[in-house]
N, C-alpha and C positions, 0 to 999 in steps of 0.2 A: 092159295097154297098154305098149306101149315107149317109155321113156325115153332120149333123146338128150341130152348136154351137150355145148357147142361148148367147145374147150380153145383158145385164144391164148397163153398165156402161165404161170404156175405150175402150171396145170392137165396141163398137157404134161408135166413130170416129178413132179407130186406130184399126183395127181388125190384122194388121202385116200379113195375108196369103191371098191366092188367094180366094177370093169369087165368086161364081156361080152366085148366086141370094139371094137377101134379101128380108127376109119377115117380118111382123109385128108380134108378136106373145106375147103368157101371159103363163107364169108357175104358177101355182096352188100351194097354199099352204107355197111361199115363199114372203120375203118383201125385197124390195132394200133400205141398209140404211150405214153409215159412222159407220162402226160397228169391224172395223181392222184396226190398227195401225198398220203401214205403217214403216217398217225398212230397207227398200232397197229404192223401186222408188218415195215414195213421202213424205221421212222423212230419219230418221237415227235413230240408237239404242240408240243415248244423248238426243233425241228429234224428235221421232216419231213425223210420221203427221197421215192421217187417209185414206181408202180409203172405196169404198163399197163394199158391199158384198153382198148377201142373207141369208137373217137371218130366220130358220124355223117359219113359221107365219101359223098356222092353221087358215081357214076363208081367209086366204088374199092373193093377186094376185098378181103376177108383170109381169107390160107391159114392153116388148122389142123388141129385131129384132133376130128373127131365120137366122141364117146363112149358107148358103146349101155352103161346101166347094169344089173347082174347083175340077170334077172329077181329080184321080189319084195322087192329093195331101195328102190325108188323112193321110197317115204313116207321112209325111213333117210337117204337120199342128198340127198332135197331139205332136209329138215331140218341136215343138215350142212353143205350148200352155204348156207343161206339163214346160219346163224351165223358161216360163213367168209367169206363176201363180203358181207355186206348189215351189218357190225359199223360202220359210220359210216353207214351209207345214200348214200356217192355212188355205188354201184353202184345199177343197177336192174336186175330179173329181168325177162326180155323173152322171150318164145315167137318163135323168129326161125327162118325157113328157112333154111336149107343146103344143099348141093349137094355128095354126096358123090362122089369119085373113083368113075366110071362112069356118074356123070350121075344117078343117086337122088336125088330130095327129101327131107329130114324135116325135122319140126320140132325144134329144141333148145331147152332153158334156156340163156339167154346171158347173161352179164353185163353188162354199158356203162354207161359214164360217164354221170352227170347235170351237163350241162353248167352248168346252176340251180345247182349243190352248191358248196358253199366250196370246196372240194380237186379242183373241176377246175383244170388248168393246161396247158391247152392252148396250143402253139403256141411255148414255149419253145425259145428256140436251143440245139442241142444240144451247146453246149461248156457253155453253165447244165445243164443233165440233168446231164453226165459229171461233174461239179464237187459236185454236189446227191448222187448215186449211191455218189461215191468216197467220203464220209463220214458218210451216214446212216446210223441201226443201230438196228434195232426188235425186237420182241419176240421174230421167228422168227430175227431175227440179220441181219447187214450186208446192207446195199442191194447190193452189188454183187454177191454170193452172189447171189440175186434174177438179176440181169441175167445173169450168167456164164451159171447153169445153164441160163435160156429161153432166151440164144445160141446155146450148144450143141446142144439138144433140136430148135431149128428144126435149124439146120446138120445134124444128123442126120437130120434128116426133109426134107431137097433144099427146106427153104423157104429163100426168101433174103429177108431184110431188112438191108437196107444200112445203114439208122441204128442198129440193133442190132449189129451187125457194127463197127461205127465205136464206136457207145458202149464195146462191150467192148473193143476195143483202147488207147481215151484213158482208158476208167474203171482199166485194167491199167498204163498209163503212170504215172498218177498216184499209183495205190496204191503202186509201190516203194516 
């Protein structure tokens, strides 16, 4: 059976498993945003940093990359995924439709926020993110490493997200 994972965000440059094929693709209904505090990879529990999530958004869309996992990995793949993202449990594993560039449906493993979880934080004003981002530093290394690279990776992939675009140029101001 084939294996889809929707990519938002670290996924997009470091997917960590064997990939088949990448495609462009939008989940319905959810929004990409700096909306989980970060107590392992891109902070610490004295000083959370932040990372993204998908936070439920009725009306609202998020662009990313569907990822078709290398046949015969899939038991490999979920088991890696499930230790990477589910290491606090504010993520939850969700079988979510997609829509992939050409109009395709499939289903993917998606990650999202558990708004329930201590470490959601939704809805912070993003000069608090940029401030939070610019000096957090967790196990895989600085919060803003984090945001730089998923800026870029969109900006490369003709996505635009404007508060990501903003963060990284106030998170770059601040770090001088």
């Amino acid at each position: 059976m084939t294996m889809w994972v929707f990519g938002y965000g670290s996924l997009l440059w470091n997917p960590g498993f064997d990939v088949a094929e990448e495609v462009m693709a939008t989940l319905p209904g959810w929004s990409r945003s700096f909306c989980m505090r970060s107590i392992h990879h891109r902070g610490s529990e004295a000083e959370p940093g932040l990372v993204l999530a998908l936070d439920a958004a009725p009306g609202a869309a998020c662009a990313g990359v569907a990822l078709r996992v290398a046949p015969g990995t899939e038991d490999a793949t979920l088991a890696y995924l499930r230790e990477r993202e589910l290491i606090s449990s504010a993520y939850l594993e969700k079988m979510l439709d997609i829509t992939l560039d050409g109009g395709r449906a499939v289903t993917a493993v998606t990650y999202v926020i558990d708004p329930d979880h201590v470490q959601y934080c939704g809805g912070l004003p993003l000069e608090e993110q940029a401030q939070i981002i610019a000096h957090a530093h967790g196990g895989r290394g600085p919060n803003r490493d984090y945001l730089f690279n998923t800026a870029q990776h969109l900006n490369a992939l003709g996505v635009a997200d404007p508060d990501l675009d903003w963060l990284a140029r106030r998170v770059a101001a601040i770090s001088v």
